[in-house]
C-alpha positions in Angstrom: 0.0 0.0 0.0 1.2 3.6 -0.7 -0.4 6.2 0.8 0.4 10.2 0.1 -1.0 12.9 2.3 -1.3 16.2 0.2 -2.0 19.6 2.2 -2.6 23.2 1.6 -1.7 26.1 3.6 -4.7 26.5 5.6 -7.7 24.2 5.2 -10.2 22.3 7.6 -12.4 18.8 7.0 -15.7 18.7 5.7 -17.2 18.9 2.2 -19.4 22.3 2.5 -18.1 23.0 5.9 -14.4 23.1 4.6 -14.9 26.7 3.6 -16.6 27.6 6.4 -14.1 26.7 8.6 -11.3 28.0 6.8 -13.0 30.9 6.9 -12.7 31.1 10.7 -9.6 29.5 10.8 -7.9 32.3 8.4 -10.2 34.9 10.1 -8.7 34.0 13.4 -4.9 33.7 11.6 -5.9 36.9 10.0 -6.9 38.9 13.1 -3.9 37.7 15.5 -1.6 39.2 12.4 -4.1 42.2 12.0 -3.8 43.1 15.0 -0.2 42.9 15.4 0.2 44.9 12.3 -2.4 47.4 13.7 -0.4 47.7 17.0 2.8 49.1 14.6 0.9 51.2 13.0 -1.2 52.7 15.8 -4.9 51.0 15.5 -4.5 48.0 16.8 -8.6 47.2 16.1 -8.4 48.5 12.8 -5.7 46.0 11.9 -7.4 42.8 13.6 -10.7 44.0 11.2 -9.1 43.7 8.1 -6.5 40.7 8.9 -9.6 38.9 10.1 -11.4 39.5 6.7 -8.6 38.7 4.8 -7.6 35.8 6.6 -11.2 34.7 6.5 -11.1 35.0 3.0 -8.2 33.5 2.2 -9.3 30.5 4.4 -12.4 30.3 2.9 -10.8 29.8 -0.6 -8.1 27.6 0.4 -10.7 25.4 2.0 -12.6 25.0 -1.2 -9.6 24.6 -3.2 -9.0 21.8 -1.7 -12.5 20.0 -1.6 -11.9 20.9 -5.7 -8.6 19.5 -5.4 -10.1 16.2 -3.8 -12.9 15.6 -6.0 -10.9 16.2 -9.3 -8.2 13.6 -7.4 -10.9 11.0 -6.9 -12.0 11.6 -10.3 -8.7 10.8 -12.5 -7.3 8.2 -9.9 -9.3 4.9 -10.4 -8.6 2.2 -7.8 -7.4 4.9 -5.3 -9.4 6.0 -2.2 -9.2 9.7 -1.8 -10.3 11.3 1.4 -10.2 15.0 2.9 -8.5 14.5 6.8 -7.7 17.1 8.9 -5.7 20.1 6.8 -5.4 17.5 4.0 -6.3 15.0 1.2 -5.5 11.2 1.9 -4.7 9.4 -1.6 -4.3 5.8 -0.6 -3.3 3.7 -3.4 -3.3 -0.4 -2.3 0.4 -2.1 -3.1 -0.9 -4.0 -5.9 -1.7 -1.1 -8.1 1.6 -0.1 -7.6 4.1 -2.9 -7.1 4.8 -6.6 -7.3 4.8 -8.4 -4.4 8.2 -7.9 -2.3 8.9 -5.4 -5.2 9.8 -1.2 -5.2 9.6 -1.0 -9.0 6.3 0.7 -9.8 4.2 -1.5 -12.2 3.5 0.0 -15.7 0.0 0.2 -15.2 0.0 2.6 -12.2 2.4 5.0 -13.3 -1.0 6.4 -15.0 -2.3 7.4 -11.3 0.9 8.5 -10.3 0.8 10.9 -13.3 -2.8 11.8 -12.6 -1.4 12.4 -9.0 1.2 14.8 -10.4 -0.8 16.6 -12.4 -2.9 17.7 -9.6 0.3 18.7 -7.7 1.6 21.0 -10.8 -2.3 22.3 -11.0 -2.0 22.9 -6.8 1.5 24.0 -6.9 0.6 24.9 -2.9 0.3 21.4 -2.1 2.8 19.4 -0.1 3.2 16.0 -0.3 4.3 13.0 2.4 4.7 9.6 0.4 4.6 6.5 3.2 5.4 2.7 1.5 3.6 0.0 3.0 4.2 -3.9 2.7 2.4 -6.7 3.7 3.3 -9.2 7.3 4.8 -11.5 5.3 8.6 -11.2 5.9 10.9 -9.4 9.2 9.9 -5.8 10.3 13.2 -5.0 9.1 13.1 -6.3 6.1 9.3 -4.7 5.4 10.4 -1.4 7.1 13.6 -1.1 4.3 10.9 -2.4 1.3 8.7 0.8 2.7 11.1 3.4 2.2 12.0 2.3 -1.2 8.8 2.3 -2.2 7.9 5.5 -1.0 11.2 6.8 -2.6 9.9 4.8 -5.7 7.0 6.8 -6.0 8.7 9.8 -5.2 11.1 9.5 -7.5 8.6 8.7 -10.7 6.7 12.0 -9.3 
């Protein structure tokens, strides 16, 4: 199993509440910087007013581009289960789309998703991305642990 945890800057969980609570999220980012900006410049209410509505709205936008994000990801990555978690998108694709068994060469077939996945990442440039390689029991934890990271750095590397 591979799984990939993409994020954005600011985002929250939820389908229609994910603006919503970017919204207060980057409303409440937005007024702590407000009003420090505010506090230099002598209006220290002022400044919390309009970091609050420009964090809000920046929240609010980042939390929809990522339900967007999500949805085109489920969309153009068959086989793969996408879901929206905390600040982020889970793409979880299961080890035999991707490799052999006891193998870190990504199959032919899947490198298909994995450019799906990537295209999404150029389209999101904000995105960050953790790759995590999984095996099966069937072997030593050492030996699976070692298989893991070379298939995470496998998929990184085709990325």
């Amino acid at each position: 199993m591979l799984a990939l945890a993409v994020s954005g800057a600011v985002t929250a969980a939820g389908c229609a509440r994910n603006a919503q609570r970017g919204l207060v999220f980057g409303a409440a980012g937005g007024a702590v910087v407000g009003g420090v900006i505010g506090k230099v410049s002598g209006s220290t209410a002022k400044g919390a007013i309009i970091g609050a509505a420009v964090g809000g709205a920046a929240g609010a936008i980042i939390g929809d581009q990522m339900d967007r994000q999500a949805r085109e990801l489920r969309q153009n990555i068959p086989g793969a289960t996408v879901e929206r978690v905390g600040e982020g998108i889970q793409v979880t694709f299961e080890s035999g789309l991707l490799y052999d068994f006891d193998s870190d060469a990504v199959k032919p077939g899947a490198r298909t998703n994995l450019r799906s996945l990537a295209q999404s990442l150029d389209k999101y440039p904000d995105s960050d991305l953790l790759i995590l390689g999984h095996t099966d029991s069937v072997g030593t934890d050492e030996y699976n642990k070692a298989l893991s990271v070379r298939r995470a750095d496998a998929a990184a590397e085709y990325l």
